[in-house]
C-alpha positions as CSV (number, residue, x, y, z in Angstrom):
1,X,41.2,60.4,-123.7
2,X,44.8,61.0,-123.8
3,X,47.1,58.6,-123.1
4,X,50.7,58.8,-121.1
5,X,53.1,58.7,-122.9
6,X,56.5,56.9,-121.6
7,X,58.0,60.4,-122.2
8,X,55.6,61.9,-120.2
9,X,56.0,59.5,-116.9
10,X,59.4,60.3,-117.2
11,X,58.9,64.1,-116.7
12,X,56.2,63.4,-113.9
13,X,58.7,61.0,-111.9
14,X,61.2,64.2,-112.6
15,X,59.0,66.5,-110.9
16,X,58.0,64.3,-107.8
17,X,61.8,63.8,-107.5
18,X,65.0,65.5,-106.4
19,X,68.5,64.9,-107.5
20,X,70.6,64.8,-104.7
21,X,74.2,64.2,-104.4
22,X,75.1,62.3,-100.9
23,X,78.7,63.3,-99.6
24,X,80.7,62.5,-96.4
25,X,81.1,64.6,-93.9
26,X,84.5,65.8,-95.8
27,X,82.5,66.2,-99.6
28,X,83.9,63.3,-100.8
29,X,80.4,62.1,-102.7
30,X,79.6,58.5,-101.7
31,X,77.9,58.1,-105.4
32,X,76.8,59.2,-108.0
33,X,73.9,61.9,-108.0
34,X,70.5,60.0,-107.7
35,X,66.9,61.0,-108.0
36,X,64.9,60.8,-104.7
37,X,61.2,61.1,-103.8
38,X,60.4,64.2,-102.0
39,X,58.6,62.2,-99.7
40,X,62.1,60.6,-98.2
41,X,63.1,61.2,-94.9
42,X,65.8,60.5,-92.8
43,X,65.1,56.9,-92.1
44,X,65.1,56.8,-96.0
45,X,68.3,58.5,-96.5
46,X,69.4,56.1,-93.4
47,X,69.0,52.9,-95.5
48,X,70.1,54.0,-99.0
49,X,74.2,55.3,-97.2
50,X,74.1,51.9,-95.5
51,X,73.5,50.2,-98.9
52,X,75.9,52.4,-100.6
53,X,78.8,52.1,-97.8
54,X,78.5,48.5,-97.5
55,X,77.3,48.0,-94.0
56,X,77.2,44.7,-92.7
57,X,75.6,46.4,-89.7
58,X,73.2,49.3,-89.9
59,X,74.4,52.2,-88.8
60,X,72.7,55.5,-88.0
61,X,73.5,58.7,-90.2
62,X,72.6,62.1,-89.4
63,X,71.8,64.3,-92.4
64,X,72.5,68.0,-93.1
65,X,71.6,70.6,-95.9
66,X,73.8,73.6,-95.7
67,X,74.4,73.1,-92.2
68,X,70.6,72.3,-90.9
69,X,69.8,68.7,-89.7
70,X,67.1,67.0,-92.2
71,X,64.5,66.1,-89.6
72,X,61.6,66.3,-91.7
73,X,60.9,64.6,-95.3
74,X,63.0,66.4,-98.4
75,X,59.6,68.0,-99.6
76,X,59.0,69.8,-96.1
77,X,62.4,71.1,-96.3
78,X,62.5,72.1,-100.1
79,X,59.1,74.3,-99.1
80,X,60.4,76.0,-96.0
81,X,63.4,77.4,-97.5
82,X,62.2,77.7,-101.1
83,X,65.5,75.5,-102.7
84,X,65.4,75.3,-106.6
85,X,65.9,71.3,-107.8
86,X,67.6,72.6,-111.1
87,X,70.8,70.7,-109.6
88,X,71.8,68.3,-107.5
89,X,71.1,69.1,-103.6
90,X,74.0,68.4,-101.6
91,X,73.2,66.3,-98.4
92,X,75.9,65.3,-95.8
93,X,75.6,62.2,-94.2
94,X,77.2,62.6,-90.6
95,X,77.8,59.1,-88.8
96,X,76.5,59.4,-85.5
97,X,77.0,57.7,-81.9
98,X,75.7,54.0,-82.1
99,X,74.4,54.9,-78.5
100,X,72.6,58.3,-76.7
101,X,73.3,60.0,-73.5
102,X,70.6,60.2,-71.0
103,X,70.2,63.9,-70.9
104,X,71.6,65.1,-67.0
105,X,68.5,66.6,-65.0
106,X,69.1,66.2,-61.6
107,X,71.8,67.0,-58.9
108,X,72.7,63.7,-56.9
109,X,75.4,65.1,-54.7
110,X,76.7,67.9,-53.2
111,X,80.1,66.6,-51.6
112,X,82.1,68.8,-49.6
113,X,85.5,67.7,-48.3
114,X,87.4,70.8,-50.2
115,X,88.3,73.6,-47.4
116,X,88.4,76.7,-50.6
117,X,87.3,76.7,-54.1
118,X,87.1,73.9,-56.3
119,X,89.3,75.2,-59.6
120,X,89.3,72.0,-61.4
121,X,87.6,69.0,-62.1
122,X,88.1,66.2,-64.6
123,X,86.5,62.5,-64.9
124,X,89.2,59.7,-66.1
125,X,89.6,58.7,-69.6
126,X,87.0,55.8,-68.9
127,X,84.6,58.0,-67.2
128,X,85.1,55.6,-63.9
129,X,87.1,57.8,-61.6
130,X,87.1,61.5,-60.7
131,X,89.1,63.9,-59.4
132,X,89.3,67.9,-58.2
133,X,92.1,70.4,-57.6
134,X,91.5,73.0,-55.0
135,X,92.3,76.5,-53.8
136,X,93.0,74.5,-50.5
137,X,96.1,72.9,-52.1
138,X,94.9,69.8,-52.3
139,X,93.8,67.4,-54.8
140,X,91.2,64.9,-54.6
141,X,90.0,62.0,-55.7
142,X,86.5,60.9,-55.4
143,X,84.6,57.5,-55.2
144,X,81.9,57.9,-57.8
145,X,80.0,54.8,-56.2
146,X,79.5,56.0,-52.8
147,X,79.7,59.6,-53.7
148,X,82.0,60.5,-51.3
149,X,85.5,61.0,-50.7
150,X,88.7,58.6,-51.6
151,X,91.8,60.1,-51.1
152,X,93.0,64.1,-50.0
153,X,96.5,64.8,-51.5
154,X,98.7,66.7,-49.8
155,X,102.0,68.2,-51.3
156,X,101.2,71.2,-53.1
157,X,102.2,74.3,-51.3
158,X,99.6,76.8,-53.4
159,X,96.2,76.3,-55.2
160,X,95.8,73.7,-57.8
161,X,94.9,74.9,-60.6
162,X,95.1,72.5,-63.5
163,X,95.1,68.6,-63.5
164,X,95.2,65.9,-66.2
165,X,94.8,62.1,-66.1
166,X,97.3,60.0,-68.3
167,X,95.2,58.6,-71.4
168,X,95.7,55.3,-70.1
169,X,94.1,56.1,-66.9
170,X,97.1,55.2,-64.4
171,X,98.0,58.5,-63.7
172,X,96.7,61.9,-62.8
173,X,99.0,65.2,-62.7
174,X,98.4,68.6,-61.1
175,X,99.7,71.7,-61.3
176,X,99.7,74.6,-58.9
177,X,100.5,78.6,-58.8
178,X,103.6,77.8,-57.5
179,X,104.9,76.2,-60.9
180,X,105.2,72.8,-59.8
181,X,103.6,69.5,-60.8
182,X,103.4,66.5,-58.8
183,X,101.9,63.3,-60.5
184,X,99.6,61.3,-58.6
185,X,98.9,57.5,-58.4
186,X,94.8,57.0,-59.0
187,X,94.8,53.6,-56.9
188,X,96.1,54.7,-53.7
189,X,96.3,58.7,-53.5
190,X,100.2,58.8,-53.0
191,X,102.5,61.0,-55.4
192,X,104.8,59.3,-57.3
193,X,108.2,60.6,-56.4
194,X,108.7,64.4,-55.5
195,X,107.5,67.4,-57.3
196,X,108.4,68.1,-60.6
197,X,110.0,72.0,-60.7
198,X,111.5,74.1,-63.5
199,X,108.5,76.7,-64.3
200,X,109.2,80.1,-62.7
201,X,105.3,80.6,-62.8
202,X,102.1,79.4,-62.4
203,X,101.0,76.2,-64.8
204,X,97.8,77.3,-67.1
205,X,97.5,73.8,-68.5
206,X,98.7,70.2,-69.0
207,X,98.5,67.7,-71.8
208,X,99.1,63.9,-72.5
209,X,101.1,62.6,-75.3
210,X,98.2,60.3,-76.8
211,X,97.9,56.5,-76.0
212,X,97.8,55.5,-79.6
213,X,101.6,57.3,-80.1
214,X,103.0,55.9,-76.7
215,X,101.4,53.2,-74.4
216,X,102.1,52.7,-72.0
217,X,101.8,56.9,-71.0
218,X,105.2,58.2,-69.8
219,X,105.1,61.9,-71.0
220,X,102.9,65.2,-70.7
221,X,103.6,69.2,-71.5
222,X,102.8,71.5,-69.2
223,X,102.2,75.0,-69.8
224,X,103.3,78.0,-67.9
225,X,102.4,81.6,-67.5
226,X,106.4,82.0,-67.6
227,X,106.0,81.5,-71.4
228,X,107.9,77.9,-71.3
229,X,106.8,74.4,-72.2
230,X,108.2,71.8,-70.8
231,X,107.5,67.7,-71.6
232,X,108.1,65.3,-68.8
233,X,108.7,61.9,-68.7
234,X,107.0,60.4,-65.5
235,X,109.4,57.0,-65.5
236,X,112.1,59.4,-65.5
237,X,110.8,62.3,-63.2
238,X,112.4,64.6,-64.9
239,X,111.9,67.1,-67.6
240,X,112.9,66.2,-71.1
241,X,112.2,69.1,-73.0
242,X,111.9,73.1,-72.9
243,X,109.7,74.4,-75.8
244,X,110.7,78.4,-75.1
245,X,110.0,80.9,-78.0
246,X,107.1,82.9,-77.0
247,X,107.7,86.1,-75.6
248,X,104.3,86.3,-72.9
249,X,102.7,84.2,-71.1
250,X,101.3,80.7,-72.7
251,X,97.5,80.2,-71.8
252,X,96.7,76.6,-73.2
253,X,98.3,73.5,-75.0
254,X,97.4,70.4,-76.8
255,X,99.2,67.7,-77.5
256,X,97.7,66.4,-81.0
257,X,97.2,63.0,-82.6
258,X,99.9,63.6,-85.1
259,X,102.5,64.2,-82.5
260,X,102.9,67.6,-82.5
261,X,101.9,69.9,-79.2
262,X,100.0,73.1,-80.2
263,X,100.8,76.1,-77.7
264,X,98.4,79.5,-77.6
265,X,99.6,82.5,-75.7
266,X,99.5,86.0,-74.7
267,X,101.8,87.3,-77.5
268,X,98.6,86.4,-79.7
269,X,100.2,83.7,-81.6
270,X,100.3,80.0,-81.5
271,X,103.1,77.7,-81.8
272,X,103.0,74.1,-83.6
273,X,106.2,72.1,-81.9
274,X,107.7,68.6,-82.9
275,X,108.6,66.1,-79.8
276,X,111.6,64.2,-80.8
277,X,113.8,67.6,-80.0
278,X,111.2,70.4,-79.0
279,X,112.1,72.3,-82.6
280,X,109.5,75.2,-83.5
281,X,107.7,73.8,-86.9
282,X,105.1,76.1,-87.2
283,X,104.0,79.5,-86.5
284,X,99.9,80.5,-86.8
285,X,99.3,84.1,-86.7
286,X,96.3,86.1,-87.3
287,X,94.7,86.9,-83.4
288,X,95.0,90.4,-82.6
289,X,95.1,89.7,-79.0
290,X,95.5,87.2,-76.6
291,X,95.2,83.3,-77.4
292,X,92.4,82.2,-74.8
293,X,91.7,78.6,-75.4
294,X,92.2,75.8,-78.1
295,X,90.1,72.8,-79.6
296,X,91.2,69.6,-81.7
297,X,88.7,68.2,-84.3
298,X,90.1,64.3,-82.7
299,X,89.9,65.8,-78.7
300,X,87.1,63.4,-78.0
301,X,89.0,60.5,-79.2
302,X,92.3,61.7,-77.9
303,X,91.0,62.0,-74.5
304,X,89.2,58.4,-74.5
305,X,92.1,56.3,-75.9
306,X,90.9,52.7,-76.2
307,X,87.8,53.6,-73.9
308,X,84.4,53.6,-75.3
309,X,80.8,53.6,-74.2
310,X,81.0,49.8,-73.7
311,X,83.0,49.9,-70.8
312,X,86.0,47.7,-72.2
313,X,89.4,47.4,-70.4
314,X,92.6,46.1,-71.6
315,X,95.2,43.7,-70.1
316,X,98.4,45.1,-72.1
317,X,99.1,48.6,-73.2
318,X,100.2,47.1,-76.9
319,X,96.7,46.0,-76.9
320,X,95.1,49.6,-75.5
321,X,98.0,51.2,-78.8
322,X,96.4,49.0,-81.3
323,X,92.6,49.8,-80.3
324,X,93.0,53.5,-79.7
325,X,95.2,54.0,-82.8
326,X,91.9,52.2,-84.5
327,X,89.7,54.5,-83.0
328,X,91.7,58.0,-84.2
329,X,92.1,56.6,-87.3
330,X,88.5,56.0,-87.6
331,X,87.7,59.6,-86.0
332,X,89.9,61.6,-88.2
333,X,89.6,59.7,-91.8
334,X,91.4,61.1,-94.7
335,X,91.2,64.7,-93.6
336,X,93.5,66.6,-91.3
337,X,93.1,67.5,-87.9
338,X,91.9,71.0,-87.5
339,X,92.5,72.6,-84.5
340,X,90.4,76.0,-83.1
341,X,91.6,79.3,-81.5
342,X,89.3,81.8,-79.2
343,X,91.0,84.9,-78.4
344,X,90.1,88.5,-76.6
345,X,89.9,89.7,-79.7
346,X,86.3,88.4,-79.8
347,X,87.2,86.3,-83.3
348,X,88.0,82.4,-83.3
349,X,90.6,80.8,-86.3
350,X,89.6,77.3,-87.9
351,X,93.3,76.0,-88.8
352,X,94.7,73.0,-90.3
353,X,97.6,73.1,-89.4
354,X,99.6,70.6,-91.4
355,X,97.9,71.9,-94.7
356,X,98.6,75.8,-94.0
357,X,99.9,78.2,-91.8
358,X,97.5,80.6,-93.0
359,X,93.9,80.2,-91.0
360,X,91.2,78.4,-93.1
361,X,88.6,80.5,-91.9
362,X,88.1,83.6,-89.6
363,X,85.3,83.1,-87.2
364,X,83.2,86.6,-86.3
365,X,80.1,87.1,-84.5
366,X,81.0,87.5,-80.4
367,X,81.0,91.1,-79.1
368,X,83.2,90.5,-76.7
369,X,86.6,87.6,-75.4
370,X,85.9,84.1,-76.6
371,X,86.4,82.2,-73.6
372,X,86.3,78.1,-74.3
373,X,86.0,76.8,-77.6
374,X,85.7,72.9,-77.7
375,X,84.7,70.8,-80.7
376,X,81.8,67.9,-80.7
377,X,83.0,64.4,-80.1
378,X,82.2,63.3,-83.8
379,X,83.8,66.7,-84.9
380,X,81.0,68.2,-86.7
381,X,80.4,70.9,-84.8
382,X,82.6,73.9,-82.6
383,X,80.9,75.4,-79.7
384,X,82.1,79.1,-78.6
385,X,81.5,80.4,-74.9
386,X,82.1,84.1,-74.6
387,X,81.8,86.6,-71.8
388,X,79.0,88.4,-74.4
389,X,76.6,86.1,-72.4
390,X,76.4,83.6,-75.4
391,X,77.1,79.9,-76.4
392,X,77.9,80.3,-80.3
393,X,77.9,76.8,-82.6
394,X,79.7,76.7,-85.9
395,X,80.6,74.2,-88.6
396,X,83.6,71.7,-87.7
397,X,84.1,71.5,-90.7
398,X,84.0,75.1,-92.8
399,X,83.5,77.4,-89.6
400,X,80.6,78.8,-90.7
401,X,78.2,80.1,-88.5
402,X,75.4,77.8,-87.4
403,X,73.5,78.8,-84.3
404,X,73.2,81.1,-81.2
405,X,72.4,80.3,-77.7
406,X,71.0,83.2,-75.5
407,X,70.0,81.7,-72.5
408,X,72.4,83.1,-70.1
409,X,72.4,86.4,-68.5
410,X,76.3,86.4,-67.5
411,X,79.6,85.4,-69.0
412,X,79.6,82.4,-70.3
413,X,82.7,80.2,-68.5
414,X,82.5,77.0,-69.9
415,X,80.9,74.5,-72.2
416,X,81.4,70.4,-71.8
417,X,79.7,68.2,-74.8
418,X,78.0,65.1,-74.6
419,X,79.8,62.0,-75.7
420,X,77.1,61.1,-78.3
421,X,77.5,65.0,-79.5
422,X,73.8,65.8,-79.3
423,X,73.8,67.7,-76.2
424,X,76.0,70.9,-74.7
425,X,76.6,71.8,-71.6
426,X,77.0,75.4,-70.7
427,X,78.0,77.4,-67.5
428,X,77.7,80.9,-66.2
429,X,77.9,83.2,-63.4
430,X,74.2,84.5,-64.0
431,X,72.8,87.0,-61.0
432,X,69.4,86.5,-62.4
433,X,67.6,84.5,-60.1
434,X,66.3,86.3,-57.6
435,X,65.1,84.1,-55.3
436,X,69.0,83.5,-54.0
437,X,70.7,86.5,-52.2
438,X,74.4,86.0,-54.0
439,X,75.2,85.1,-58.0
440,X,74.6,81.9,-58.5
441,X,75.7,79.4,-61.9
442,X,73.2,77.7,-64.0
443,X,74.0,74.9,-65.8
444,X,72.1,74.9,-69.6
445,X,71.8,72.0,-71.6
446,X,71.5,72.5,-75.3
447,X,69.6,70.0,-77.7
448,X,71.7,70.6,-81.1
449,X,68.9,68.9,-83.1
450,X,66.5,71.5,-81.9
451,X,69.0,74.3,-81.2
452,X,66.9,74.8,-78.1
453,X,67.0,74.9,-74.6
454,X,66.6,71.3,-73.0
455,X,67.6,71.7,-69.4
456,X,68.6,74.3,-66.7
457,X,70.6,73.2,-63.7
458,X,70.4,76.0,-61.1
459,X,72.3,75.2,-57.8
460,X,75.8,76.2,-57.0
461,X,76.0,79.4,-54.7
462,X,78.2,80.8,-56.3
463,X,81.3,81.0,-59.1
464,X,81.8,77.9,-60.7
465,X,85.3,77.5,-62.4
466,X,85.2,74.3,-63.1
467,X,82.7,71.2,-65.8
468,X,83.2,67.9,-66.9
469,X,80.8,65.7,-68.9
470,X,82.2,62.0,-68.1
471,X,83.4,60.5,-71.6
472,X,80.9,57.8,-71.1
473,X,78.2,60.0,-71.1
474,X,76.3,59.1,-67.8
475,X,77.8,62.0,-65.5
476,X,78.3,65.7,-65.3
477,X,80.7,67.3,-63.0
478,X,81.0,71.0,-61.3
479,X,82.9,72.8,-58.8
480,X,83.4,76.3,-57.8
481,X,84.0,79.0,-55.3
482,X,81.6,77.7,-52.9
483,X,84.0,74.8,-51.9
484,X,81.6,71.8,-52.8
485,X,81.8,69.4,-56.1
486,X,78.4,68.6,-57.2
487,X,77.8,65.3,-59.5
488,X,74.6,65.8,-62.0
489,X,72.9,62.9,-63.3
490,X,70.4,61.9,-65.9
């Protein structure tokens, strides 16, 4: 009989291996390249990063090969997609959410109180307040206990069409088709001062500087159709800057973690500006038409601040700086903030912008305007509505193409994430269901694992122009043209 040689176990443990190479989710390799039964799995893979990063605590790690989640042992996946193990398979280990999202399924209120459409709709930076600006002038905030209405503000003399609460959570500012802004004081309904005027138009957008650069929260940009931006200081009530370069009409800003504020516009370009003295750093140009809508890679962590899922609150705003500048740090790493454009010229541009002016990557694939583009929480993935009826998801990271969505029969409008990233929410005026004598929106909840359809959420009567997935996770909210703001629950 022959006997094994120690050569020959060698070249059998070989062949029931695979060499794979474990990265971050920026490449950087967290070892060296190591030889792994094909029988490992996730839970597997989950142990052997903790190991190699050191974790006191164990953490859970979602893994990807060229884009697709490893849900299934290394074998399964080898098979399915016929991968040669001549070299070393590159897996990237994505950290994930240390908690999950209950999944929304339910509406469990209609509340009415607004006498036109509900154009906008936005949950606190905590996820414990919410409030609505309406065709009615008003804006409103809402008690998310009782489900009903806390305060009606008066002062606008046109629609509201924008609002945006302070990162902080102490303050909420609106802006309406007349140009001006009026900011708004959470705990008792009252404005704080008079309005703020200097735009000739209407305002398309507003953005806070981020806590972990200022705390407490003094200054936001707005956005104009008059082709201005303008940063005001709320202590001061005044404006303290006019960012004027573009020649049409500026259709969305962010203000990013680095301290610059990101304008996109009609003239197809967008503009990068610094905020000591409102000078024009950076021009990105590639969009062949109109500038729809822009994402940041740190949004998520921008928008929460200090807040997390636990619920924490602070007792000093040095103390709120220290913890949110911990959590972008954390969020961003060593690589640079990216930042995504969607335009009516059906493409989308993954920039960064402080590496190169040029775009990193030129997004194809919708046959018609990109709408909303939003990046996950943990900045792995982009999501794309378009009015071609489709949810599109890319790579945060590279912007290639992942996955399409076809569930909708109408123009997609919108598209909110879950805070633990593993669930998007979609919205669209869809006529398809029959049963209802007017258009109606359905809401569609997308598992990103399974790049399925979890969840559809039939029930406005009509339009709806306005979604917000709370930051903590636990609430959705909606409001449209038939005047009434409907919370979703899990």
């Amino acid at each position: 009989m022959e006997v094994e040689t120690e050569t020959m176990v060698e070249k059998r443990e070989i062949i029931n291996n695979v060499m794979c190479l474990l990265t971050d989710p920026d490449g950087t390799p967290l070892g060296s390249p190591m030889y792994l039964p094909q029988n490992a799995g996730p839970q597997h893979l989950n142990q052997i990063v903790n190991k190699l990063q050191n974790n006191e605590e164990k953490l859970p790690y979602a893994f990807y090969i060229s884009d697709e989640e490893l849900i299934a042992p290394l074998e399964t996946y080898l098979q399915k997609n016929k991968v040669s193990v001549e070299k070393a398979l590159p897996i990237v280990c994505q950290p994930q959410a240390i908690f999950r999202i209950r999944p929304v399924n339910r509406c469990s209120a209609t509340i009415s109180g607004h006498a036109e459409a509900v154009l906008s709709v936005a949950f606190s930076p905590d996820g414990r307040q919410l409030a609505s600006g309406s065709g009615d002038t008003s804006v409103r905030f809402w008690d998310l206990t009782t489900q009903t209405p806390l305060y009606t503000c008066k002062g606008h003399k046109n629609w509201v069409l924008c609002i945006a609460w302070s990162l902080d959570g102490k303050y909420l500012v609106s802006g309406s088709k007349s140009g001006e802004l009026i900011c708004w004081d959470p705990q008792t309904g009252k404005s704080l001062g008079n309005p703020l005027t200097g735009h000739k138009k209407w305002i398309t957008g507003i953005a806070w500087e981020p806590v972990h650069l200022n705390s407490p929260c003094r200054r936001f940009v707005s956005a104009s159709k008059d082709g201005d931006a303008r940063i005001w200081d709320v202590s001061l009530k005044k404006c303290v800057m006019c960012l004027s370069g573009h020649t049409l009409a500026i259709t969305c800003v962010k203000w990013g973690g680095d301290g610059v504020i990101y304008t996109g516009s009609q003239d197809c370009t967008i503009k990068v500006w610094e905020t000591t003295q409102g000078k024009l750093i950076r021009e990105l140009k590639g969009h062949g038409h109109w500038v729809n809508s822009l994402a940041l890679s740190t949004e998520y962590v921008l928008r929460t601040g200090a807040f997390d899922h636990t619920g924490k609150q602070y007792s000093s705003p040095e103390e709120m700086k220290k913890v949110a500048l911990e959590r972008y740090q954390a969020m961003r790493g060593n690589a640079p903030e990216r930042l995504v454009s969607g335009s009516d010229d059906f493409t989308m541009f993954l920039w960064e912008p402080f590496v190169n002016k040029h775009p990193k990557t030129r997004m194809t694939g919708h046959q018609q305007l990109v709408n909303h583009v939003y990046f996950s929480p943990d900045g792995l993935w982009v999501a794309s509505a378009s009015f071609d009826k489709s949810v599109k998801l890319w790579n945060g990271t590279t912007g290639k193409f992942v996955a399409a969505f076809r569930g909708h029969v109408g123009p997609v409008y919108q598209i909110s994430w879950s805070a633990d990233s593993r669930l998007l929410l979609s919205g669209s005026r869809d006529s398809t269901l029959k049963v209802e004598p007017w258009p109606c929106l359905v809401f569609q909840v997308w598992d990103i694992r399974t790049r399925k359809l979890k969840q559809d959420l039939p029930g406005h009567s009509d339009e709806v122009f306005s979604v917000d997935w709370s930051p903590d996770g636990e609430k959705v909210a909606s409001g449209g043209k038939d005047k009434v703001l409907k919370l979703w629950m899990g």
